[in-house]
C-alpha positions, 0 to 999 in steps of 0.5 A: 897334611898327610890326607893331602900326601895321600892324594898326591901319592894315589894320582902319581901311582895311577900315572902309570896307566897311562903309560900302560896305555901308550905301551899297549898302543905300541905292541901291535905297531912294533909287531906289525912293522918287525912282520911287514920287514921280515914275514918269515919270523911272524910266529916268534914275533907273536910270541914277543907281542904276547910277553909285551902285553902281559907285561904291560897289563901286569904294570896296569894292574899294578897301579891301581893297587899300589894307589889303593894301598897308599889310600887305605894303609896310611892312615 
C-alpha cells in the first residue's frame, strides 16, 4: 500500500517538469512580443526574461528532488 502511495506521489512531483517546460517555452515568446511592441525597453525585458528562467528552472529542479525525497524517505 504504501510502496503504491509512493509512486503516485514521485509521478505527481515530477508533473511539474512539465510545467516547467511550457513556462520555459513562454519566456522568450513573451520577451520577444514585450520588445517587438516597445524596442526602447529591450535591456529591461532582458533582465525580466533572465528572472523568469531561473525561476522556472529553479521550479524544475525542484521536482526531481521533491520526487527522490518522497522515494527514499518513506519507507
Amino acid at each position: 500500500m504504501l510502496e503504491g502511495a509512493k509512486s503516485i506521489g514521485a509521478g505527481a512531483a515530477t508533473i511539474a517538469s512539465a510545467g516547467a517546460a511550457v513556462g520555459i517555452g513562454n519566456v522568450p515568446s513573451s520577451s520577444i512580443h514585450s520588445v517587438a511592441r516597445n524596442p526602447s525597453l529591450a535591456k529591461q525585458s532582458f533582465g525580466y526574461a533572465i528572472l523568469g528562467f531561473a525561476l522556472t528552472e529553479a521550479i524544475a529542479s525542484f521536482a526531481p528532488m521533491m520526487a527522490s525525497l518522497i522515494s527514499s524517505v518513506f519507507r
